[in-house]
C-alpha positions as CSV (number, residue, x, y, z in Angstrom):
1,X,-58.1,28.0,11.8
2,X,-55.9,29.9,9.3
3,X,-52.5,30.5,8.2
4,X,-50.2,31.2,11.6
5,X,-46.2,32.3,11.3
6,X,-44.1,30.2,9.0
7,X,-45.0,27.1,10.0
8,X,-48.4,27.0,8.3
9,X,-48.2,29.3,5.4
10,X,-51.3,27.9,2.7
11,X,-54.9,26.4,4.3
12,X,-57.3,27.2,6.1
13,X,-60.4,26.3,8.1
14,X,-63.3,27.1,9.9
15,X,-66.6,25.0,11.0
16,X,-69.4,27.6,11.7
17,X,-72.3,26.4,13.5
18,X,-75.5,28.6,14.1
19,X,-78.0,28.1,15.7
20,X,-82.0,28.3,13.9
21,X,-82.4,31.9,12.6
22,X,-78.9,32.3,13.2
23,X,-76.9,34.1,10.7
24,X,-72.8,35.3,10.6
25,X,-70.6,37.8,8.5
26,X,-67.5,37.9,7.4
27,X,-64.4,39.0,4.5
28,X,-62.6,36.7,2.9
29,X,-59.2,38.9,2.4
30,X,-57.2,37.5,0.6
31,X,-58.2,34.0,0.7
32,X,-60.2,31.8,-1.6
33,X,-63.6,29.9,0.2
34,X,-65.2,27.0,-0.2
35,X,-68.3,26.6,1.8
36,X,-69.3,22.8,2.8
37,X,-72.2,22.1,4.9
38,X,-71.6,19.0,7.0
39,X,-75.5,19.4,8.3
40,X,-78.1,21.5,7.4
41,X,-79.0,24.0,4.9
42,X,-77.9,27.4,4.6
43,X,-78.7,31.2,2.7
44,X,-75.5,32.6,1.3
45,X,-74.8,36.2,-0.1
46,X,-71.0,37.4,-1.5
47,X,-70.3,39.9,-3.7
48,X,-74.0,40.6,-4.5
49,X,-74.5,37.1,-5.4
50,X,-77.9,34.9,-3.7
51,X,-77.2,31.4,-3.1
52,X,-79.2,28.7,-1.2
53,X,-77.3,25.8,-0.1
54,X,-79.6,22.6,0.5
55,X,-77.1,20.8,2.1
56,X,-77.6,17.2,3.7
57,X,-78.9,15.9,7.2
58,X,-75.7,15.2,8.2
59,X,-72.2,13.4,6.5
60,X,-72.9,10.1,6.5
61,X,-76.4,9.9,4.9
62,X,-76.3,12.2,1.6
63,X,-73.9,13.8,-0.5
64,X,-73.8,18.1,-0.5
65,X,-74.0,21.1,-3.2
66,X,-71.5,23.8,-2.2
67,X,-69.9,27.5,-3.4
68,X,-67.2,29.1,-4.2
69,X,-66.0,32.6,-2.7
70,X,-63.7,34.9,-3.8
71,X,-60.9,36.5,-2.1
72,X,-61.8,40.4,-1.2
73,X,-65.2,39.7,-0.7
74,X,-67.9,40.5,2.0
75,X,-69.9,37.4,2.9
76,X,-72.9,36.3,4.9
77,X,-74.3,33.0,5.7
78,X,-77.8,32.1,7.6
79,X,-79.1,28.9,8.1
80,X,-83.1,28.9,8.9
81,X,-83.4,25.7,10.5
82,X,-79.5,25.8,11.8
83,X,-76.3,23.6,10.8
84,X,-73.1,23.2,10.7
85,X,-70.8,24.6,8.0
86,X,-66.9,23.8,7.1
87,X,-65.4,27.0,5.2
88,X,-62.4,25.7,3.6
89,X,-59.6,28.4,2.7
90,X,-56.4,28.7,0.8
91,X,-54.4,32.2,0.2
92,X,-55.2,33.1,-3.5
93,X,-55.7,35.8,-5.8
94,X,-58.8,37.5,-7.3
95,X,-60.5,36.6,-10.1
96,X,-62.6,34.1,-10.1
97,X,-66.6,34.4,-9.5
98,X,-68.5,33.3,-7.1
99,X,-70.2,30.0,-8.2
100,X,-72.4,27.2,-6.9
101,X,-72.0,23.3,-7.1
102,X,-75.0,21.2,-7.0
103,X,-74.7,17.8,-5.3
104,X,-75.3,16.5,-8.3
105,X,-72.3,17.5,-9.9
106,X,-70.1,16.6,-7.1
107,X,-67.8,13.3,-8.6
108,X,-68.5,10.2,-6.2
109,X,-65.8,7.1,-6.5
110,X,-65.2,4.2,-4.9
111,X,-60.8,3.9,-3.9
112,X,-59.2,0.9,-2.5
113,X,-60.4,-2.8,-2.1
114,X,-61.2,-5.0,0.7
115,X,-60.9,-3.6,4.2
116,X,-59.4,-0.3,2.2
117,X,-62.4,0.0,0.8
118,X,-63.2,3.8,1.1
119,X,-66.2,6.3,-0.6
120,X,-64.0,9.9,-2.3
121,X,-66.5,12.7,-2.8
122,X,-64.6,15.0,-5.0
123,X,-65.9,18.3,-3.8
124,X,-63.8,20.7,-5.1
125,X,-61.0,18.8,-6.7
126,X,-58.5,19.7,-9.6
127,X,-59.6,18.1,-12.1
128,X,-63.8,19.2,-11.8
129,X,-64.0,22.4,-10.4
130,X,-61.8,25.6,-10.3
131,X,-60.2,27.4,-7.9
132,X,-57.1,29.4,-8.3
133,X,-55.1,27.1,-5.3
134,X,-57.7,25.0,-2.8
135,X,-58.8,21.4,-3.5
136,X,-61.2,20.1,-1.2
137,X,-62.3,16.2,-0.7
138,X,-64.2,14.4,1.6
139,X,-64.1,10.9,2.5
140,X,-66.0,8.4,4.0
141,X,-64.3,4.7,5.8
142,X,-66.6,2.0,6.7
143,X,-65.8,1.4,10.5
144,X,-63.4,-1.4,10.8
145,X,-61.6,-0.3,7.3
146,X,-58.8,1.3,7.0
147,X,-58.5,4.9,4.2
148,X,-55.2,7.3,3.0
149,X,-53.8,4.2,2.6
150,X,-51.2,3.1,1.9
151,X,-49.4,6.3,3.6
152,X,-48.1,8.5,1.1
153,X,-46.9,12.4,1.2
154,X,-46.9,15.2,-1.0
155,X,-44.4,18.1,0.3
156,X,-42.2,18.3,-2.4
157,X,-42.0,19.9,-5.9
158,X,-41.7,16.9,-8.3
159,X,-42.8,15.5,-11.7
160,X,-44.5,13.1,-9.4
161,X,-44.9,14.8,-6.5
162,X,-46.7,18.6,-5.2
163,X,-46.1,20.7,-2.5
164,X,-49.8,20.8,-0.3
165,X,-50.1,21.6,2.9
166,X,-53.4,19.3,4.2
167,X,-56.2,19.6,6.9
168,X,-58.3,16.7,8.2
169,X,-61.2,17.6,9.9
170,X,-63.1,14.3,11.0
171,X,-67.0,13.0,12.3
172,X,-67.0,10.1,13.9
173,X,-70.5,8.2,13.4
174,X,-71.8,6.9,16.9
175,X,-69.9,9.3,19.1
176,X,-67.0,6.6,18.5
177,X,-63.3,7.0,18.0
178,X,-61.0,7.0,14.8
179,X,-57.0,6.9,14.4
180,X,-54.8,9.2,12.2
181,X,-51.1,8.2,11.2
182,X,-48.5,11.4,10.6
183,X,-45.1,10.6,10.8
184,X,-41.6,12.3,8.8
185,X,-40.5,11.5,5.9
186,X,-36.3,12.6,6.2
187,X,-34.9,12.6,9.1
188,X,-34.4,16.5,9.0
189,X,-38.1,17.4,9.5
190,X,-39.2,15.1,11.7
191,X,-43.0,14.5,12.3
192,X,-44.8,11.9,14.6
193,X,-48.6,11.7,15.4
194,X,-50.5,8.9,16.2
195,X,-53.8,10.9,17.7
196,X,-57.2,9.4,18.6
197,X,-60.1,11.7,16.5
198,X,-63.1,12.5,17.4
199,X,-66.2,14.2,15.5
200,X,-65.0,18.2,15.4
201,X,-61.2,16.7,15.6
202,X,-58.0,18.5,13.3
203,X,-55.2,16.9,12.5
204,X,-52.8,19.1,10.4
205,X,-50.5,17.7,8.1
206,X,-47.3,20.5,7.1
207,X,-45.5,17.5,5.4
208,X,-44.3,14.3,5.7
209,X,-46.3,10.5,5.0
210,X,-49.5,10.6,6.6
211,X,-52.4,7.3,6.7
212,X,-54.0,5.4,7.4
213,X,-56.9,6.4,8.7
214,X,-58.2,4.0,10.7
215,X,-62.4,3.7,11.7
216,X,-62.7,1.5,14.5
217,X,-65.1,-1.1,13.8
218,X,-68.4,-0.1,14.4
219,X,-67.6,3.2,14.1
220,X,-67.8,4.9,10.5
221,X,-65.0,7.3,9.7
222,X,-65.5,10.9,7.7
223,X,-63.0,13.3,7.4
224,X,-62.4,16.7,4.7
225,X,-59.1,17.3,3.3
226,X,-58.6,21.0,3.0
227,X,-55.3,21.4,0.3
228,X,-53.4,24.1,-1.1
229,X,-49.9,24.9,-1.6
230,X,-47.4,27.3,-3.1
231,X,-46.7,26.5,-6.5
232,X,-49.0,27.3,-9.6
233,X,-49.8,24.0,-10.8
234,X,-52.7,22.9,-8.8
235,X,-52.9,19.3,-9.1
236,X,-53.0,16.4,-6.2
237,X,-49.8,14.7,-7.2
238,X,-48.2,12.0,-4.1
239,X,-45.7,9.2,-3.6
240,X,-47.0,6.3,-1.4
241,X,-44.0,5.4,1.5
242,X,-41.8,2.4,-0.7
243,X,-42.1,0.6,2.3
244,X,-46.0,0.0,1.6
245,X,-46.7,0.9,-1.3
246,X,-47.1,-3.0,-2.3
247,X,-50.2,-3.0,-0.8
248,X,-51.8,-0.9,-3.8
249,X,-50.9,-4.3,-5.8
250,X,-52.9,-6.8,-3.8
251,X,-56.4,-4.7,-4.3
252,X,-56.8,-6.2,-8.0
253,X,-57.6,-9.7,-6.5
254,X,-60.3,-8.6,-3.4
255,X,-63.5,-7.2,-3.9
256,X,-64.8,-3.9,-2.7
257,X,-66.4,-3.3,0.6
258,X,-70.3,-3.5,-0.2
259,X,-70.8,-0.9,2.1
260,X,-69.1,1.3,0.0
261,X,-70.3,3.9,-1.3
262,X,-72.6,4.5,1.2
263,X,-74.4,7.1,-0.9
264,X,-73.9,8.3,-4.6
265,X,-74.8,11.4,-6.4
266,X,-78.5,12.7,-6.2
267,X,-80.8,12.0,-9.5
């Protein structure tokens, strides 16, 4: 999935599974990458750069090391025992090398309280690793909770506020179903989802307040947040909807979900 007409201008994404002793190719353009392996382990070469990716068995069970790819690049990526592999994307310029992110390093926190109790694992976000435009999260709801929450938006240029477009790519533990909220913020671009997800599921978010997402109990919920947008502060900067943003208020006085995290960083 990538950029397509006017409507979708900044992110992209594609899952790449392959199969054991399976291997692809590809150039990166003029986009920035961010590889993510959602199961299995993977080789990696770009720009005459070796990189092994451990990865994890799958989402739910351990926490992942990633890379970094430059725009202009040729790339290839082989998997000896086979997996599955999100490569995040965001239009960008040269300049930066290509680097690797042990899991270790990866920032894991605990948002929310009570039955918004949700596990952030900051992958590739603004504030611990760089990249000239893309921030990339992933999350994890235990089922029955409730996460991007309360809904908020980020589509304008603000002191409190930045312009990101944002991809959700979800798994759904147990084969089970989870819920995604999209719906316009001003009357002149208006926006209304309220779609059923299932593991390999996109939802795309242009603008507009978007949560919660809902796990169905029983059911955990993950889901990556691809981000980028067009100005040159790259930051995660949003407004929760006034008309629940109260609910952010009432977490001081519940306890967190001990389910959550359901892993942490590796020793």
């Amino acid at each position: 999935m990538a950029p397509d007409g006017a409507a979708w201008r900044h992110t992209g994404l594609r899952i790449v599974t392959l199969a054991p002793g399976e291997s692809t190719t590809w150039h990166t353009g003029g986009r920035e990458m961010v590889v993510v392996p959602l199961a299995g382990a993977a080789e990696v070469s770009c720009a005459g750069v070796d990189l092994t990716l451990h990865g994890r068995p799958d989402v739910f069970t351990a926490a992942t090391d990633l890379c970094y790819l430059p725009p202009g690049a040729d790339v290839s990526l082989a998997s000896e025992a086979g997996g599955r592999f999100a490569v995040a994307s965001a239009a960008a310029e040269p300049g930066l090398p290509v680097r690797y992110r042990p899991a270790a390093d990866v920032p894991v926190e605990v948002r929310g309280a009570g039955v918004a109790t949700r596990q952030v694992n900051n992958l590739a976000d603004a504030a611990s690793f760089e990249c000239r435009k893309l921030i990339v999260v992933e999350v994890l709801t235990p089922g029955g909770n409730w996460s991007s929450y309360p809904p908020h938006k980020h589509d304008e240029h603000r002191p409190d506020e930045t312009a990101l477009e944002e991809i959700y790519y979800f798994e759904v533990a147990s084969g089970g179903p989870g819920y995604q909220r999209v719906y316009g913020s001003t009357p002149d671009r208006p926006i209304d989802v309220l779609a059923e997800v299932r593991t390999g599921d996109v939802v795309l978010v242009p603008h507009g307040w978007h949560g919660p997402s809902m796990a169905a109990p029983g059911y955990d919920l993950y889901y990556l947040n691809v981000m980028a947008g067009p100005g040159s502060d790259r930051a995660w900067r949003f407004r929760d909807d006034p008309a629940h943003a109260w609910i952010r208020d009432t977490w001081a006085d519940q306890p967190t979900d001990p389910r959550v995290p359901f892993y942490g960083r590796p020793a």
